[in-house]
C-alpha positions in Angstrom: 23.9 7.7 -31.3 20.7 7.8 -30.1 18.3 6.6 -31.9 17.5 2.2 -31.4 19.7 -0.2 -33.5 18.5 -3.3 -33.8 19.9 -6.9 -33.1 17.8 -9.7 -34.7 18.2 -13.1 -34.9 16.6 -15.8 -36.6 16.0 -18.4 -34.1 16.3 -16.3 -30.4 15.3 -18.6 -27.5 12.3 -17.8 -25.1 13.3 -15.2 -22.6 12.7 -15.8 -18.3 10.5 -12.5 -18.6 6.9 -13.5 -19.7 6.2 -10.4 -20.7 9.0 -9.9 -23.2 8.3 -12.8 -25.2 6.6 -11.4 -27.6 8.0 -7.9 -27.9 11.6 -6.9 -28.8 14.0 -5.9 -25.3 14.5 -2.1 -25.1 17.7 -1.8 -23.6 19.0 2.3 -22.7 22.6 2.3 -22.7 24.9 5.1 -21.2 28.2 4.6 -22.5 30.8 6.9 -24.2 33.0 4.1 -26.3 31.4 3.3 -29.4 33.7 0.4 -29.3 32.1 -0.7 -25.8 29.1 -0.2 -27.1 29.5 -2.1 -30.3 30.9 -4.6 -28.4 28.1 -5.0 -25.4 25.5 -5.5 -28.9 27.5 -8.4 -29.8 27.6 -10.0 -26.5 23.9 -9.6 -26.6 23.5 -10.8 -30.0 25.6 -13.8 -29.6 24.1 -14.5 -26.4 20.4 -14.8 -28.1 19.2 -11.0 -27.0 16.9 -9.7 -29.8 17.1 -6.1 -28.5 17.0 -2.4 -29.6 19.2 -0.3 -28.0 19.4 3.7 -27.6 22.7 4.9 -26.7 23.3 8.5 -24.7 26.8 9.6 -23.0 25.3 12.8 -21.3 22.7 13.6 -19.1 20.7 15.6 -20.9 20.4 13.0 -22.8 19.9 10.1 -20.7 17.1 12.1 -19.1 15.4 13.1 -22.6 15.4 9.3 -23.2 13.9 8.4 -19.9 11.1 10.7 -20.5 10.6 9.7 -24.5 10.2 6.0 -23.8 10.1 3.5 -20.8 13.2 1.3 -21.3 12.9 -2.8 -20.3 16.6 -2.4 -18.6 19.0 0.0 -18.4 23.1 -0.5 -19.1 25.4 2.2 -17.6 29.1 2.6 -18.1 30.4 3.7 -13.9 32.3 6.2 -15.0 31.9 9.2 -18.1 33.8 11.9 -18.6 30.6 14.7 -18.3 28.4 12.4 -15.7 28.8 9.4 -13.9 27.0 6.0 -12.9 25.9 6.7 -9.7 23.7 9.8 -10.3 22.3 8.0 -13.4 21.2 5.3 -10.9 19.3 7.7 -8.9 17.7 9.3 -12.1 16.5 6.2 -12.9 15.2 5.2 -9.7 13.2 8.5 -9.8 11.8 8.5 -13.2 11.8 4.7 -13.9 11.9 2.7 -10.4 11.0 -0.6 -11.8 13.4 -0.8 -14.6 16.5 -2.9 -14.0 19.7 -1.2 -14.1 22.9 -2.8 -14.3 26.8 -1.5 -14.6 28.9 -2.8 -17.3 32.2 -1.0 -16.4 35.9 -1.2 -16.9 36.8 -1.3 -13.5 35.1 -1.8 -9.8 36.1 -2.0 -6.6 34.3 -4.4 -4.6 33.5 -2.0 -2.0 32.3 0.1 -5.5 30.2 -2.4 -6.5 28.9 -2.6 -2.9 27.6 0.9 -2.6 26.1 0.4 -6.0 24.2 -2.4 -5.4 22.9 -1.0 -1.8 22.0 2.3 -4.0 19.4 0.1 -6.1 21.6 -1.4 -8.9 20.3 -4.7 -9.8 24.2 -5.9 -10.9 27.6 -4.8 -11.9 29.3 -6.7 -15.0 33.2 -5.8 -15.5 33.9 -5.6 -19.1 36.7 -8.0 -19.1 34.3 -10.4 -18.1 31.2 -9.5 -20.5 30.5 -13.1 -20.6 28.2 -12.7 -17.4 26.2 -9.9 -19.2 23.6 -12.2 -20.7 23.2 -14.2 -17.4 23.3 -11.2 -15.5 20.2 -9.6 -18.1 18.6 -12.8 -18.0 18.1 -13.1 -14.0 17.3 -8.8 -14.2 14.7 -9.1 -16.4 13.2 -12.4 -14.5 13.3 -10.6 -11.6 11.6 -7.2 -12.6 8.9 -9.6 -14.4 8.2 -11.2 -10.5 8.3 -8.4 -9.1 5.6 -6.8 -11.5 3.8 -10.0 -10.8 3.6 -9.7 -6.9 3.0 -6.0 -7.3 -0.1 -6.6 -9.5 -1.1 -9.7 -7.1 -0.5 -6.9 -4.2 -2.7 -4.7 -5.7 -5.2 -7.4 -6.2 -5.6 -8.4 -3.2 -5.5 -4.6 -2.3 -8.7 -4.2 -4.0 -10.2 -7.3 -2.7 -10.1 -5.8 0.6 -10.9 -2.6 0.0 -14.1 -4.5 -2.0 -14.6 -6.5 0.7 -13.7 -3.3 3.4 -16.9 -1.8 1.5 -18.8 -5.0 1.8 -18.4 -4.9 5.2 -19.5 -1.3 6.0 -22.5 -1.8 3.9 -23.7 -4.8 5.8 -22.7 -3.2 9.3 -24.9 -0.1 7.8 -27.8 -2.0 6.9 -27.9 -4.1 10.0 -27.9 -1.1 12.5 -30.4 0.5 10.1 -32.5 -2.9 10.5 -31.9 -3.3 14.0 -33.3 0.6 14.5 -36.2 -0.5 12.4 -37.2 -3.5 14.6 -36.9 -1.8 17.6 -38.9 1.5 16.8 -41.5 -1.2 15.5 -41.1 -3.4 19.1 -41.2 -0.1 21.0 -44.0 1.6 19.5 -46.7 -1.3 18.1 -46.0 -4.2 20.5 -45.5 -1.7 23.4 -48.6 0.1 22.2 -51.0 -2.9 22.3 -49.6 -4.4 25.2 -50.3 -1.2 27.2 -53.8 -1.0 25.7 -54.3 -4.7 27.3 -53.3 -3.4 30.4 -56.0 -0.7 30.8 -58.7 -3.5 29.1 -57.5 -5.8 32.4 -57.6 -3.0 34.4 -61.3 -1.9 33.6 -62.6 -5.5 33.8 -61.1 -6.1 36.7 -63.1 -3.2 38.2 -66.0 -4.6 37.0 -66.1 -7.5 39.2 -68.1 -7.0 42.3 -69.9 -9.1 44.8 -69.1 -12.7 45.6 -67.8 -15.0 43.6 -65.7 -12.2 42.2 -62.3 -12.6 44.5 -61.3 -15.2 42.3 -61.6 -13.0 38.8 -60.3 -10.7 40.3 -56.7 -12.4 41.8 -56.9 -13.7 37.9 -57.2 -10.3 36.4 -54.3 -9.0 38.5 -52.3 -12.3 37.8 -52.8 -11.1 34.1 -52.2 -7.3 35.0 -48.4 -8.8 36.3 -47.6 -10.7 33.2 -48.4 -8.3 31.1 -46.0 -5.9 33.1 -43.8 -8.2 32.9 -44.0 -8.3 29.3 -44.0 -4.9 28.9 -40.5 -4.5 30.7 -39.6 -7.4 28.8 -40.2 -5.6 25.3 -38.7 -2.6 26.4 -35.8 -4.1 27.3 -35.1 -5.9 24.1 -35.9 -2.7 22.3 -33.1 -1.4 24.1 -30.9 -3.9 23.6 -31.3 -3.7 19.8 -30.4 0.1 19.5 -30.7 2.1 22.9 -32.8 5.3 22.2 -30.2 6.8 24.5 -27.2 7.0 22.3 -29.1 8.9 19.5 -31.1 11.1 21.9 -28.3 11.7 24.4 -24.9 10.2 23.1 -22.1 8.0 23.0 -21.0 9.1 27.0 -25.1 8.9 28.5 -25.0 6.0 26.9 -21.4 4.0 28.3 -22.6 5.3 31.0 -26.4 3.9 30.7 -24.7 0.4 29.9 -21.9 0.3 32.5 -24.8 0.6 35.2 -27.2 -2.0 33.5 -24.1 -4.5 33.1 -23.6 -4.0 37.2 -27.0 -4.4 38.1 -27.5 -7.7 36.4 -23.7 -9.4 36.7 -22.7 -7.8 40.4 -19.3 -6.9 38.4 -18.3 -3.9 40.2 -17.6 -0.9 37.8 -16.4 2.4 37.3 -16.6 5.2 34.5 -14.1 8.2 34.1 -15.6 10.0 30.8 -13.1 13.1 30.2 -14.6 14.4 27.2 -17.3 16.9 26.7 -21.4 15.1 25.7 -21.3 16.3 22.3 -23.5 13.8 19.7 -21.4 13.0 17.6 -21.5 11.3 14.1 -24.2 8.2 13.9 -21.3 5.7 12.4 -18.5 7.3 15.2 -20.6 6.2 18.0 -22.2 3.1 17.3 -18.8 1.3 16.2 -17.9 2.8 19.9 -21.2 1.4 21.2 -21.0 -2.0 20.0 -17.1 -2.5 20.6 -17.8 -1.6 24.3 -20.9 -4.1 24.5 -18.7 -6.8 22.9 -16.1 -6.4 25.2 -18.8 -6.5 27.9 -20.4 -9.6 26.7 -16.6 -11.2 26.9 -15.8 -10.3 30.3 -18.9 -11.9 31.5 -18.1 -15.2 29.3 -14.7 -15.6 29.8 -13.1 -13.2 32.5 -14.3 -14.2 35.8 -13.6 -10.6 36.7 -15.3 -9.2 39.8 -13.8 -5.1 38.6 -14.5 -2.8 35.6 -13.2 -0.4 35.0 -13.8 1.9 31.7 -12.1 5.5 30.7 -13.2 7.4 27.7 -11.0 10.4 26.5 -9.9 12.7 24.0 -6.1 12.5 22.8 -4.7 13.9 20.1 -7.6 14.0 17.7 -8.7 10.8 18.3 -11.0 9.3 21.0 -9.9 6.6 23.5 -12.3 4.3 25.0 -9.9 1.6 27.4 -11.9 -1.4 29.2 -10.0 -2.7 32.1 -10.8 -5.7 34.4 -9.4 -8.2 37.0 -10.2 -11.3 35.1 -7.8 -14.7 34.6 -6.4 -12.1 31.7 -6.7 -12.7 27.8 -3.1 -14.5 26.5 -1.6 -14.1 23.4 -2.6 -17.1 22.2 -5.8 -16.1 22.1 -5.5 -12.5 20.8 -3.6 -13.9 17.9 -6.5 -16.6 17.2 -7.8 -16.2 13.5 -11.0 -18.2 14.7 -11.9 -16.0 17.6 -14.8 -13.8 15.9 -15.4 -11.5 18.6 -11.9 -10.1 18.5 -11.8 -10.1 14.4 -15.4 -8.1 14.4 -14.5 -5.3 17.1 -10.8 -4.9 15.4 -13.5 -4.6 11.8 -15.5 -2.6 13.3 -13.0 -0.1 14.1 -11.0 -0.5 11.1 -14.0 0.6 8.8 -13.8 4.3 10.7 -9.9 4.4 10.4 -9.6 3.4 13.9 -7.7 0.3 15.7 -8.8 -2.1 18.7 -5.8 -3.7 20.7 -5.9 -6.0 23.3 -3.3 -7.0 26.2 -3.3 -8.7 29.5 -2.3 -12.5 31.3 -2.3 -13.5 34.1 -2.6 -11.7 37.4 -3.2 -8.3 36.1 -6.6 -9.1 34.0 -7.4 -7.9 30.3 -7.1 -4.0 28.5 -9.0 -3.6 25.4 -7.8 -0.2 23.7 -10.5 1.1 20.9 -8.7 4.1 19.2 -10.6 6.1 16.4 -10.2 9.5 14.9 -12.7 12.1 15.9 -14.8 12.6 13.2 -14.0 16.4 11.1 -17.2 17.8 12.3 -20.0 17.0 15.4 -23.3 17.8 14.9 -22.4 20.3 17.3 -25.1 19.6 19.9 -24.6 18.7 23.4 -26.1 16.0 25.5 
């Protein structure tokens, strides 16, 4: 018998499954006995279950039914003459992974009903004890209708941060883009007039003669010194806000570049090992490096009191490995795990949005490691530094 017959009744009560209120319960049933299965639609009938159910006894046909229509739980007898329970259980966890499935059987042994129940049965009903069917269909099909619920809220909140992943990027993007912007405008136009100034002081000041002109003079060349001053000033924010170096020379010119600045001005000790070759590669790839290593800078010098640096950048595997290591008071796990710290959160962002990871480890007595692995990008631009 395989086409649905129908069990109605006139005053059903609400079902656990939200979704099934308002739709009759398609049950598949694999059973042999039309006297077990005449008897299973009564327990159901009895028990308030306005179903339709499609009965098969082979396998051809349990798969032909599988693949006509998506059943809301399936009932399988454990043992058939042609085919047996357990390979219809893993049929149905292929083609239909969601759908309950429970065993109404004669007999069971409880190390049976065991293996079942590990193999992704939802429950086992003897049928000398059919009583438990309607409980037993009840708490399946609650259960299938949470477990749709969290997989939709999953896929929610997958979406929200993937939405949110995109957000991210874009706003990383146009940040870099504006902070390129500003510094090409600082560079060039306030670098530009503040050099013209200089030459203007220069030829006044050469225009003094005579006495009476010491005086202009030492005040031209007090000017002349500010505005130098000024000038290195400019460049150096300029730099700060995107270093010409990493576009004109690359990711290692430019660790390197950094490193060096950050000794000069903190008397932190450092060292570089770069074992990879000066290739340019992709703008994105090397400014999440860039700024991960800066941030991790800026750390040490707020909270390390490390008087060592040292920093390694190499090529493992496909992916690229820049490792910051110092000598400070070391980072605990307190802190690594703190939701509030933003540093941390932004680098691991930073390197998440390229499909690579940031970890951090350290305490006490042997300083801080921050690890920043990311995938080599699938192409370089193919020019060397």
């Amino acid at each position: 018998m395989n086409a649905f017959r129908k069990n109605q009744l006139t005053a059903a009560p609400p079902r656990p499954d939200a979704e099934s209120l308002h739709k009759e319960l398609r049950i598949l049933l694999l059973e042999d006995s039309l006297p077990h299965v005449e008897l299973v639609e009564r327990v159901l009938h009895d028990g308030g279950v306005e179903c339709a159910i499609a009965r098969v006894d082979t396998e051809d046909g349990f798969r032909s039914q599988l693949e006509r229509f998506l059943p809301d739980l399936i009932l399988s007898d454990y043992a058939l003459p042609a085919f047996d329970g357990l390979a219809a259980l893993q049929i149905a966890k292929q083609k239909a992974p969601d759908v309950p499935f429970i065993f109404v059987t004669g007999t069971m042994g409880e190390e049976v009903a065991i293996e079942t129940l590990k193999n992704g049965a939802t429950d086992y009903v003897l049928k000398t004890r059919l009583s438990r069917l309607v409980p037993a269909v009840q708490r399946a099909l609650r259960e299938a209708g949470e477990r749709r619920e969290r997989k939709r809220a999953e896929e929610r909140l997958q979406r929200t941060n993937e939405q949110l992943r995109a957000l991210s990027a874009y706003l990383q993007y146009v940040r870099e883009e504006e902070r390129t912007r500003i510094a090409r405008e600082v560079h060039d136009e306030l670098g530009q007039n503040l050099t013209g100034l200089k030459l203007d002081l220069s030829w006044l000041g050469n225009q003094f003669s005579g006495r009476g002109s010491r005086t202009l003079r030492t005040k031209v060349k007090e000017l002349l010194a500010h505005v130098d001053g000024t000038i290195q000033t400019v460049r150096r924010i300029a730099t700060e806000l995107r270093p010409s170096i990493l576009d004109d020379l690359g990711l290692v010119a430019a660790i390197e570049w950094q490193t060096n600045d950050f000794q000069n001005r903190t008397g932190i000790r450092c060292s570089v090992s770069c074992r990879v070759p000066e290739i340019l590669w992709d703008h994105d790839f090397t400014t999440v490096f860039f700024r991960i290593f800066q941030e991790t800078l800026t750390n040490i010098i707020r909270h390390a009191n490390a008087t060592r640096v040292a920093v390694r950048l190499e090529q493992e595997n496909g992916s690229l490995i820049l490792e910051i290591e110092d000598n400070g008071r070391g980072i605990t796990e307190k802190e690594i795990a703190n939701t509030r710290s933003i540093g941390l959160i932004g680098m691991r962002e930073r390197a998440a949005l390229v499909g690579g990871d940031v970890s951090f480890r350290g305490g006490p007595g042997i300083g801080t490691t921050v690890r920043v692995k990311i995938p080599l990008p699938q192409a370089a631009e193919g020019r060397t530094g």
